[in-house]
N, C-alpha and C positions, 0 to 999 in steps of 0.2 A: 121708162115706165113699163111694169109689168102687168099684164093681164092674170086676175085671178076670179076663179068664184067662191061664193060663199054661200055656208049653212046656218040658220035661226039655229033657236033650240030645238024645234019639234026635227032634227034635221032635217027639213025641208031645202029651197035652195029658195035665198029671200029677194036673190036678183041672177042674172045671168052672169055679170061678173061687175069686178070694182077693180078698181084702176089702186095700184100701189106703187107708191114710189121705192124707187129701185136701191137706194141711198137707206131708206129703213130697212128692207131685207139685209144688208150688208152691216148694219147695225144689229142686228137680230144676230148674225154670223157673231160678231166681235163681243157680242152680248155671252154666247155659249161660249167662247174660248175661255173667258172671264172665269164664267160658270167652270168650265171646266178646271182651270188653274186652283181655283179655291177648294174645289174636288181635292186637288193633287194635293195644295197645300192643308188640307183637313188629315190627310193619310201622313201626314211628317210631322216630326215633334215638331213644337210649338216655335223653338231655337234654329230651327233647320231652315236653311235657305234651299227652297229648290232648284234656285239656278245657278244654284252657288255646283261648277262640274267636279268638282272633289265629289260631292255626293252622289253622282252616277253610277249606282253599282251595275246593279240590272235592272235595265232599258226597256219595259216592253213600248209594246205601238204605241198605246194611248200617250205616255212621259214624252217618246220622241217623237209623236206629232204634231204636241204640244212645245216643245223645245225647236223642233225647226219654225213654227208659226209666231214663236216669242223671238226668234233667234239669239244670238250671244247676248250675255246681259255686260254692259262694262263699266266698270266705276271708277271714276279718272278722279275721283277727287278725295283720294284714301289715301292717307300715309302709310306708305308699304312699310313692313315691318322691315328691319334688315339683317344679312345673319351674323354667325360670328367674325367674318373677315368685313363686315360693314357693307357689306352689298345688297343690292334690295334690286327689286323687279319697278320699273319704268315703264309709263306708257308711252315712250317713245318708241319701245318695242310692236307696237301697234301700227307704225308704221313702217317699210320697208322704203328704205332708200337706192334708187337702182344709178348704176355707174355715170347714166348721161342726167341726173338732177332730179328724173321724176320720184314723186313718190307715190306709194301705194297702199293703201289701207289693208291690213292683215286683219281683214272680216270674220276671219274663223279662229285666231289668238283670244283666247279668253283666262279672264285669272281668278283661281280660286284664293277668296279673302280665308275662308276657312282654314284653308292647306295652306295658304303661301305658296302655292306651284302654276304654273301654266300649263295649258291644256290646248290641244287642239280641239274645236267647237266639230266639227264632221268626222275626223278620225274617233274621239268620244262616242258619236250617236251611231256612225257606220263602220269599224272597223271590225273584225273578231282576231285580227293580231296583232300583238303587239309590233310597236316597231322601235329599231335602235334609238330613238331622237329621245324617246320616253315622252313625247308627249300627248299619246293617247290613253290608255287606262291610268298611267303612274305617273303621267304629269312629273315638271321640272321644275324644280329650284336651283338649278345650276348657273346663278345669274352672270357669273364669271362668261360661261361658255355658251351663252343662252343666243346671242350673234349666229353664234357659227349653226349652232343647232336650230335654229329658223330657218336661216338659209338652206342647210340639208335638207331640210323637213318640206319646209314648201316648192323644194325642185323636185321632191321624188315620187315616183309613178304612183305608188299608194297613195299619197297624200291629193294627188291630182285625181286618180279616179274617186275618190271620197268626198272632194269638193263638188267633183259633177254632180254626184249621187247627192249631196244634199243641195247645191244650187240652182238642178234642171229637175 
């Protein structure tokens, strides 16, 4: 519980304080992100998916603190398009499987339904350079070689200081 006071209308103060549960404030919070989302989604055409990361051109504060508080949006129940050689993007790729059998959720792997590419979720909101893997600004459809380019991508040092910056 939180201690608060309050003002009538005359602003006067109509008791010394009232007791509010902690649980509405925090509702109140999730109430403005709403508010705010629908802000954002006001300012895009009507067809535009804002969390669709193809559409991420320039980021200012308000999109990316709004984006890291929604985080990755992902839709596992899409029939991915495929390309000319039949290949298509998997959400299998969402998971990383490591040598001794664990696996691991690729939390920051995100796919644009729009583009057909993938994207990294932190190198997108935090990076200013590009990197060879192409999955920050230009995003991949390389589904052939999309393995190998995960595996670079999430061993290498940018990709590791971008995830801190957006997970801590």
């Amino acid at each position: 519980m939180v201690e608060k006071t309050i003002e009538n209308d005359n602003n006067e103060r109509a008791c010394d304080s009232v007791i509010v549960d902690k649980e509405c404030e925090e509702n109140n919070e999730e109430d403005e992100i709403d508010r705010e989302t629908r802000d954002l989604n006001d300012n895009f055409s009507v067809s535009i998916d804002m969390f669709d990361p193809g559409r991420w051109k320039n980021i200012d504060n308000k999109l990316r603190n709004l984006l890291v508080e929604k985080g990755p949006i992902r839709e596992s129940d899409l029939n991915f398009p495929k390309d000319e050689n039949s290949r298509y993007f998997s959400t299998s790729y969402y998971t990383r499987k490591q040598s001794n059998g664990e696996k691991h959720d690729r939390i920051w792997l995100t796919y644009s339904k729009d583009f057909d590419k993938v994207y990294c979720f932190c190198f997108k909101l935090f990076s200013t350079k590009s990197n060879v893997t192409q999955l920050d600004n230009e995003g991949t459809k390389d589904w052939k070689n999309l393995g190998k380019k995960l595996k670079s991508h999430e061993t290498s040092n940018k990709h590791i200081m971008n995830m801190s910056t957006w997970v801590y």
